[in-house]
C-alpha positions as CSV (number, residue, x, y, z in Angstrom):
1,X,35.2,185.1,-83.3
2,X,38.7,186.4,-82.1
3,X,41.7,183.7,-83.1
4,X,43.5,182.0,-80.2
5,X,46.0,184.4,-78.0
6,X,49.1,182.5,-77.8
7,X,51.6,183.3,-75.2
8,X,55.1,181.1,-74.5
9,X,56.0,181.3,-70.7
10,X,58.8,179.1,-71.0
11,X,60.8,177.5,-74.0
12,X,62.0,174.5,-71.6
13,X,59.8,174.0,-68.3
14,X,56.2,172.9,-68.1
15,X,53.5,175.4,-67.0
16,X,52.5,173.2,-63.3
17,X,49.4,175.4,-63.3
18,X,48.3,179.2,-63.8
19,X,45.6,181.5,-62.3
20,X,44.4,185.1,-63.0
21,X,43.6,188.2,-60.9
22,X,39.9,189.3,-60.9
23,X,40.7,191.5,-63.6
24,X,42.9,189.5,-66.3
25,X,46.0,192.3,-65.8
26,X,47.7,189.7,-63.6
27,X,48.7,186.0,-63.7
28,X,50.4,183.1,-61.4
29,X,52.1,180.2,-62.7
30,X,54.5,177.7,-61.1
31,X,57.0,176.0,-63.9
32,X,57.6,173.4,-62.1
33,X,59.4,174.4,-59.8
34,X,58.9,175.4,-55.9
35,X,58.3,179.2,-57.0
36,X,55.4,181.1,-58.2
37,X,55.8,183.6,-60.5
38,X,53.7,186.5,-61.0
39,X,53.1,188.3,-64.6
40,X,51.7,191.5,-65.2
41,X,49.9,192.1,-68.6
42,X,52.1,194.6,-70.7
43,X,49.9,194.9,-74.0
44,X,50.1,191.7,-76.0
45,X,52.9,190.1,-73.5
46,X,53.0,189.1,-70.2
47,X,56.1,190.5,-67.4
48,X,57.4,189.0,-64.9
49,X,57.2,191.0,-62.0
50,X,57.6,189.5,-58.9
51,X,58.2,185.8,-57.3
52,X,56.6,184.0,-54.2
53,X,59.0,181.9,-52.6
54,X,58.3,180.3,-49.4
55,X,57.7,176.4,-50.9
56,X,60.6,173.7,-51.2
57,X,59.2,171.3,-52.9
58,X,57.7,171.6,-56.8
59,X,54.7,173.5,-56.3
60,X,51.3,171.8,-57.4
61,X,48.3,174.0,-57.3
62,X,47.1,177.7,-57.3
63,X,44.0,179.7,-57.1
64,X,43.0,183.2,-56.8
65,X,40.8,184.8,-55.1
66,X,38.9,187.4,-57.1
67,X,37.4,189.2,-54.6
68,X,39.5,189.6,-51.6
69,X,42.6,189.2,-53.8
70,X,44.6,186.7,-52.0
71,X,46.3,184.0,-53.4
72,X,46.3,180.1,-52.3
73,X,49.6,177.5,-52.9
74,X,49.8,174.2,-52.4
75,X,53.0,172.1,-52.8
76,X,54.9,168.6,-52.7
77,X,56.2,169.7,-49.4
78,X,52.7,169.0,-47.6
79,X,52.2,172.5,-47.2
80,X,49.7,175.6,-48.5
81,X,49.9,178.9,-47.8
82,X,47.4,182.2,-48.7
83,X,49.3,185.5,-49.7
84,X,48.2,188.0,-49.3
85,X,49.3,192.4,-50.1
86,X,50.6,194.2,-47.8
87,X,52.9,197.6,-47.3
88,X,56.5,197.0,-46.6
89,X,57.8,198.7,-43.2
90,X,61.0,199.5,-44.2
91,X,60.5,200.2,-47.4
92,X,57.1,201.2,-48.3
93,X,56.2,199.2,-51.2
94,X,53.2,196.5,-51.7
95,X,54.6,192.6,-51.5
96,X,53.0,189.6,-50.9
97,X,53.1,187.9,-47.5
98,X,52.5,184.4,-47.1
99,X,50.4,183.3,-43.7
100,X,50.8,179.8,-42.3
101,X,48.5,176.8,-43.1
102,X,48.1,174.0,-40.2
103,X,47.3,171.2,-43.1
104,X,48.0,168.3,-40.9
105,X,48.8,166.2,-43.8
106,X,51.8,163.6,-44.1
107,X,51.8,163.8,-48.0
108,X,51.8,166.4,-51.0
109,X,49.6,168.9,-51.3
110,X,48.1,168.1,-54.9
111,X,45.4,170.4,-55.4
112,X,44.0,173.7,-53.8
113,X,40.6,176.2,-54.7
114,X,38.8,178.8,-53.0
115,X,35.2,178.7,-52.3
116,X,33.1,181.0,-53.3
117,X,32.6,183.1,-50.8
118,X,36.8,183.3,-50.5
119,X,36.0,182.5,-46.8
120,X,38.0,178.8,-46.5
121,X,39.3,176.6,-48.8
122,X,39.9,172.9,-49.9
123,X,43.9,171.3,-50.3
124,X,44.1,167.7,-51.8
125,X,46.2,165.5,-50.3
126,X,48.5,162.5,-51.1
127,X,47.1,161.4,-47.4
128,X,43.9,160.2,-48.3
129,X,42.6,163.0,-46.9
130,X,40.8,166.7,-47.9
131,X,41.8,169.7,-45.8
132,X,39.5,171.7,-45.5
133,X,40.8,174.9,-43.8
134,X,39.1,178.2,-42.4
135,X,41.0,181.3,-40.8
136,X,41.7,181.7,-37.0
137,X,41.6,184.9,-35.6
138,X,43.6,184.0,-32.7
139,X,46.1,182.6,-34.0
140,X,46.4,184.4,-37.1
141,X,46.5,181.6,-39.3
142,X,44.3,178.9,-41.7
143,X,43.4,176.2,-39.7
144,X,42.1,172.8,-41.4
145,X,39.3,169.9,-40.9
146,X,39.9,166.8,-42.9
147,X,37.3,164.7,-44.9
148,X,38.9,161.3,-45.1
149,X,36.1,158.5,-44.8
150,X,35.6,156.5,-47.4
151,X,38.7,158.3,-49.9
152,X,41.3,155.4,-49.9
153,X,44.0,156.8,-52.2
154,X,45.6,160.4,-53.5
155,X,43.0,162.7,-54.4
156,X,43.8,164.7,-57.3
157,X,40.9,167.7,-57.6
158,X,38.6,169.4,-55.7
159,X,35.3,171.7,-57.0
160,X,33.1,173.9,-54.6
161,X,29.6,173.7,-55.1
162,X,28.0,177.2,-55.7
163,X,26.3,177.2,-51.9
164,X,30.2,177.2,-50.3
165,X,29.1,173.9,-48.8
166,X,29.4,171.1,-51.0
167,X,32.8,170.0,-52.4
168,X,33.7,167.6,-54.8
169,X,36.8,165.4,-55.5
170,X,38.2,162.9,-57.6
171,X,40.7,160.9,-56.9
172,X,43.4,157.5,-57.8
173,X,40.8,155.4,-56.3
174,X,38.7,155.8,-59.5
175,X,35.6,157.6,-57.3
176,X,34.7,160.8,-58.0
177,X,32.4,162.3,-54.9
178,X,30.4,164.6,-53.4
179,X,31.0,166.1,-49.8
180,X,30.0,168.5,-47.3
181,X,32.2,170.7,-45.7
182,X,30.1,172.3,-43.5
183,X,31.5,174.1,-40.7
184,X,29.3,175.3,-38.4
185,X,31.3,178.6,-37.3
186,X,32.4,179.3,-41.1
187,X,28.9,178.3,-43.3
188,X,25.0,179.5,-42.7
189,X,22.9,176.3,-42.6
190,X,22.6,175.5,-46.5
191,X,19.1,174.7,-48.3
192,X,17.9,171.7,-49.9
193,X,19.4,170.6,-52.7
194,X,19.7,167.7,-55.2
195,X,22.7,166.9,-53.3
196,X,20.5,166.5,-50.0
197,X,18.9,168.4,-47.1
198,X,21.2,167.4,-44.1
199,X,24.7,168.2,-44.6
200,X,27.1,167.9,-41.3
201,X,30.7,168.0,-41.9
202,X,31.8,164.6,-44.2
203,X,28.6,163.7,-45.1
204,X,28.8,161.7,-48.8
205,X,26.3,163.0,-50.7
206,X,27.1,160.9,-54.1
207,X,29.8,158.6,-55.4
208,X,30.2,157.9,-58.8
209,X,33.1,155.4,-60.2
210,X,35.1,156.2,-63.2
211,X,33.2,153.7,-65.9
212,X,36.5,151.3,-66.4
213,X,38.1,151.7,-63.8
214,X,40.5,154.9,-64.3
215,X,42.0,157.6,-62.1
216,X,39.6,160.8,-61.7
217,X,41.7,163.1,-62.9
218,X,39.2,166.0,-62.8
219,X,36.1,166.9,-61.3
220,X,33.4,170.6,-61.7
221,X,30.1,171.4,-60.8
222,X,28.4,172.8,-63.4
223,X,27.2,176.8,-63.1
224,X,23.7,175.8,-60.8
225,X,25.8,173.3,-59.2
226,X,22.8,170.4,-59.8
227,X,25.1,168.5,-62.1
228,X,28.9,167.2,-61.4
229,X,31.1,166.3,-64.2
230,X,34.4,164.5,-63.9
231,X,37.4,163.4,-66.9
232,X,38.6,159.6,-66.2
233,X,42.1,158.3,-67.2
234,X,39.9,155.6,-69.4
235,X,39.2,158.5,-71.8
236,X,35.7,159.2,-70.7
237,X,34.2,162.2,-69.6
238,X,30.8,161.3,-66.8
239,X,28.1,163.7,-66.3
240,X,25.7,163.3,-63.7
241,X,22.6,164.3,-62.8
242,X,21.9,163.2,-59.1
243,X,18.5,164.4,-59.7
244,X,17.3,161.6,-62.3
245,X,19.5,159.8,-61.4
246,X,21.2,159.7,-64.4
247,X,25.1,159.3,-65.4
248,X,26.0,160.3,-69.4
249,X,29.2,158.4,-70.1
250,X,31.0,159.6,-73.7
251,X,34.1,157.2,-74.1
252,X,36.4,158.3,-76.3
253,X,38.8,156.8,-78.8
254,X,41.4,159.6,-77.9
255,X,44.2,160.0,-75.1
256,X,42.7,160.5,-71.4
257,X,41.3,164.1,-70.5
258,X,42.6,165.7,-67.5
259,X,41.2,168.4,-67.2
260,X,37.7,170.4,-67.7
261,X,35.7,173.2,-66.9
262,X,31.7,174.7,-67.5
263,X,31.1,177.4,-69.7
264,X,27.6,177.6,-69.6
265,X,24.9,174.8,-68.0
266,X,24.6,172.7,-70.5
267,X,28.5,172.6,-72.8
268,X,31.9,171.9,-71.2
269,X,35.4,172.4,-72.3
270,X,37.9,169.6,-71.4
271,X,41.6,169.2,-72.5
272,X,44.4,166.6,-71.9
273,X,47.2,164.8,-73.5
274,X,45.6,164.9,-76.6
275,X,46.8,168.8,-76.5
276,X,43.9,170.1,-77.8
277,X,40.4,171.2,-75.7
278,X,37.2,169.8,-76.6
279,X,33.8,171.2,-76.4
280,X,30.8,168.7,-75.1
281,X,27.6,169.8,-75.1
282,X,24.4,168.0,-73.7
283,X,21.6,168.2,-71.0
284,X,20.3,165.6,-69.0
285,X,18.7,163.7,-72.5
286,X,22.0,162.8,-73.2
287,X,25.9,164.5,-74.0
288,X,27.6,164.5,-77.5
289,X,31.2,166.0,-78.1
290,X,30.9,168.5,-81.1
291,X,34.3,169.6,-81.9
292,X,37.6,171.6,-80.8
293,X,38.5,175.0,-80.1
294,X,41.7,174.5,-81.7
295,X,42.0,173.6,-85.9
296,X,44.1,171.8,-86.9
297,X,44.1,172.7,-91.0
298,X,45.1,176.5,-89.5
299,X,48.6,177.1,-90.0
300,X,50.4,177.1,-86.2
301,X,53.5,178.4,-84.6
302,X,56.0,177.1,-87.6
303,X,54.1,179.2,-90.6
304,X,52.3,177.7,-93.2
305,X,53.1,173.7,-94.3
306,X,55.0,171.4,-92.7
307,X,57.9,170.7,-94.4
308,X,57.8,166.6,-95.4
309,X,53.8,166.5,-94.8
310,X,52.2,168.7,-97.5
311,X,49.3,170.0,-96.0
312,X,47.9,169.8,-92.5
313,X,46.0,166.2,-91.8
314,X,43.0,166.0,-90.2
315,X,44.4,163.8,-88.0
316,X,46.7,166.3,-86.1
317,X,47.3,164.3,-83.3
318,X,49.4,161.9,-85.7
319,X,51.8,164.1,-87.0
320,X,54.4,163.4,-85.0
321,X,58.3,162.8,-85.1
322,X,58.2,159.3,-83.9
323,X,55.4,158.8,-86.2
324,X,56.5,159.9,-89.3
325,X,60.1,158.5,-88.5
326,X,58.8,154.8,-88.3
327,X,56.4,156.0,-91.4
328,X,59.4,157.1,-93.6
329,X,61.6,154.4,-92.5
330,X,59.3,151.7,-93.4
331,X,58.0,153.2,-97.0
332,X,60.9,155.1,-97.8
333,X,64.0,153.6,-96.5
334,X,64.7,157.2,-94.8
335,X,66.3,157.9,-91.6
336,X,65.5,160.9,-89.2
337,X,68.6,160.7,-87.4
338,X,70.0,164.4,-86.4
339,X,72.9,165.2,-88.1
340,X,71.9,162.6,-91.0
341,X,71.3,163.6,-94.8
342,X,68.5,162.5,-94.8
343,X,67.3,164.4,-91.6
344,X,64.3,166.6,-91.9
345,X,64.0,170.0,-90.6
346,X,62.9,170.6,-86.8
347,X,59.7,171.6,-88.2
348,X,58.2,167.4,-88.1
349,X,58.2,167.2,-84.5
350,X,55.4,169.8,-84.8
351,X,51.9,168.5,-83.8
352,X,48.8,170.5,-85.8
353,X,48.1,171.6,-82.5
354,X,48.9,175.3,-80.8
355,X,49.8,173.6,-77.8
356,X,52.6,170.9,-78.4
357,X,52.2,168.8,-75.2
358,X,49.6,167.6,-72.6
359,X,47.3,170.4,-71.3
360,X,47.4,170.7,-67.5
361,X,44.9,173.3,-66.5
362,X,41.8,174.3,-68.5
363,X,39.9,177.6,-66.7
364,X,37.2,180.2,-67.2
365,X,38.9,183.6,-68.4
366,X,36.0,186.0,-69.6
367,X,32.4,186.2,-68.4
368,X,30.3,184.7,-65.4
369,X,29.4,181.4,-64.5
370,X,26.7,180.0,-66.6
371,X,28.3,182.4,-69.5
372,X,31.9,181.9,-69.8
373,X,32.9,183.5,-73.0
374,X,36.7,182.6,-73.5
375,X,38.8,179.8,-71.2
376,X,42.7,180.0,-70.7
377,X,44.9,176.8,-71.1
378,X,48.6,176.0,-69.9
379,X,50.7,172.7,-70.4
380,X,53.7,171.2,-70.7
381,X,55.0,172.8,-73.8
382,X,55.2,176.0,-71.4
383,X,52.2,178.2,-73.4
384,X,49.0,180.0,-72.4
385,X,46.3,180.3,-74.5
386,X,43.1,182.0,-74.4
387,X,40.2,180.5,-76.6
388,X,36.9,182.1,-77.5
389,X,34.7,179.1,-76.8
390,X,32.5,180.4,-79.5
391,X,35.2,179.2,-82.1
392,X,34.3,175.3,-82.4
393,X,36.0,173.5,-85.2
394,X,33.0,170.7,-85.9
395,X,34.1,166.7,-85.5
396,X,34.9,166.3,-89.0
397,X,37.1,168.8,-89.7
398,X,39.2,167.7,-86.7
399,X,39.3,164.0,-87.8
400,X,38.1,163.3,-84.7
401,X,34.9,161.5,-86.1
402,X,36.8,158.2,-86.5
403,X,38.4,158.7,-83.3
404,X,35.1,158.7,-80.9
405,X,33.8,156.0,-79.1
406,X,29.6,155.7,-78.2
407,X,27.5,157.4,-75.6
408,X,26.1,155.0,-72.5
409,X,23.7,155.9,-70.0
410,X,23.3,154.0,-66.8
């Protein structure tokens, strides 16, 4: 099992979100800004080698196609746009150029992904609305249908069912549902499914609320696209099983989740401001978490110990400046002020974490759907990491045992 590749994008800005080419030799990430930035693999680094700029607003989302290589944007500015390669006239060279979106939205752009057949794709909205947006011919640009009955508030993330039909989304409204965005010149007439047999455009083919009432943050069909699984703001992660029915809650003792992702049918990798990812693992006879890809008793980016704690703690998620400030203040009488004697070294606002902030994005990296070998992680502290998912550190020896709340099924 390969250790954790660790790669800092940016000392200062937060990594917004990040996607890969087909091959893993080419990366896009916005830092929070209204540009995208593209990286080319250069042995164990990544280069920056070129920059989209067409946004002007902070750019929110971005997928890429693997097949037909084009890349999707979304952005604050209530716009999206799909880029594509193409030869220079004047001057010969390959750059991207960015085609035109009709979005008819009156908000931000939140969230954007391909289906899977690369042939239209879905753009979150701060309108209460889902554009979901197919190419014109004629007028050579993306065109858009919205699903908006019954989504009352800002949805936050989309997932395409495996068929190219279904979509789900989760949203501030606390729902997380099921779709279809069936177009009729766009899709072949889907099959039967556990989702249902009809399917014109808009049809609601489950909704599922978060189980105390907290934003959606995060929804994903799992590999056969039979069960949907989406992180709440109330620190639970929901798997159902439409099929049953059947709805696994595990609550959690820990910050809220925000994001997650399938590796194979039955385990799931999720990640959030607890700034580690978590592997679940289950089938429809119930869901368990069983431990971390990330340990915290490895030594992390500062080198062995951490000057003040001794060794790592089990509970990494504790070992904090503001913690351990009010900690020594109140046992020992010491103050953390900079510039103060009794100051400590840089090294205590450390968590015994690789990253050092909330995640953002969690996403397949190696293998196929149903078999994902190793997932890629970006967040606010401005790193990427790719993690064998293979590499679990078990509940105990990542202190969170005492930290986990029960399973329910309803």
């Amino acid at each position: 099992m390969a250790p954790p590749e660790v790669f800092s994008l940016s000392q200062q800005t937060p990594v917004t979100c990040h996607a890969f080419n087909a091959d893993r030799t080419q990366l896009a990430v916005s830092l929070n800004s209204s540009d995208v930035l593209i990286y080319a693999r250069e042995g164990n680094d990544w280069k920056h080698i070129d920059t989209l700029s067409e946004h002007d607003k902070p750019v929110t989302s971005i997928d890429w196609a693997p097949q037909s290589n084009r890349i999707v944007t979304s952005a604050q500015d209530r716009n999206a746009y799909v880029w594509q390669q193409t030869p220079d006239p004047q001057t010969g060279h390959t750059v991207w150029k960015p085609t035109l979106v009709l979005l008819r939205i009156n908000r931000a752009a939140t969230y954007v992904r391909w289906s899977p057949n690369e042939d239209k794709f879905a753009v979150a909205s701060g309108a209460r609305a889902i554009a979901i947006c197919s190419f014109d011919p004629e007028g050579d640009w993306w065109v858009s249908r919205l699903l908006k009955k019954p989504i009352r508030s800002t949805v936050l993330s989309v997932d395409w069912h495996p068929n190219n039909v279904l979509l789900a989304a989760g949203g501030v409204d606390m729902k997380a549902r099921v779709f279809s965005a069936y177009i009729k010149d766009v899709d072949k007439r889907p099959g039967p499914s556990v989702w249902g047999e009809k399917l014109p455009f808009n049809t609601i083919c489950g909704e599922y609320a978060s189980p105390a009432g907290g934003w959606v943050h995060d929804v994903a069909f799992s590999p056969s696209g039979d069960v949907l699984a989406f992180a709440s703001h109330d620190s639970s992660i929901s798997v159902v099983y439409p099929g049953g029915p059947a709805v696994h809650v595990i609550k959690l003792s820990i910050l809220p989740l925000v994001t997650l992702a399938w590796t194979t049918e039955e385990s799931i990798v999720a990640a959030g401001h607890d700034c580690q990812p978590l592997v679940f693992a289950g089938n429809q006879g119930g869901w368990e978490i069983i431990g971390s890809l990330d340990d915290p008793h490895a030594n992390k980016a500062s080198g062995g110990s951490r000057s003040g704690f001794g060794g790592a703690s089990p509970v990494g998620r504790l070992n904090s400046a503001a913690f351990n400030t009010f900690r020594n203040a109140a046992e020992r009488g010491i103050s953390n002020v900079p510039g103060s004697p009794t100051a400590s070294s840089s090294n205590e606002s450390e968590l015994f974490t690789i990253h050092q902030n909330t995640i953002t994005s969690v996403r397949p990296y190696d293998g196929v759907p149903g078999n994902v070998t190793r997932v890629s992680t970006s967040g606010v502290d401005g790193k990427l990491v790719v993690w064998d998912v293979n590499a679990v550190t078990p509940i105990g020896a990542t202190g969170l045992a005492g930290k986990l709340g029960k399973m329910q099924l309803r």
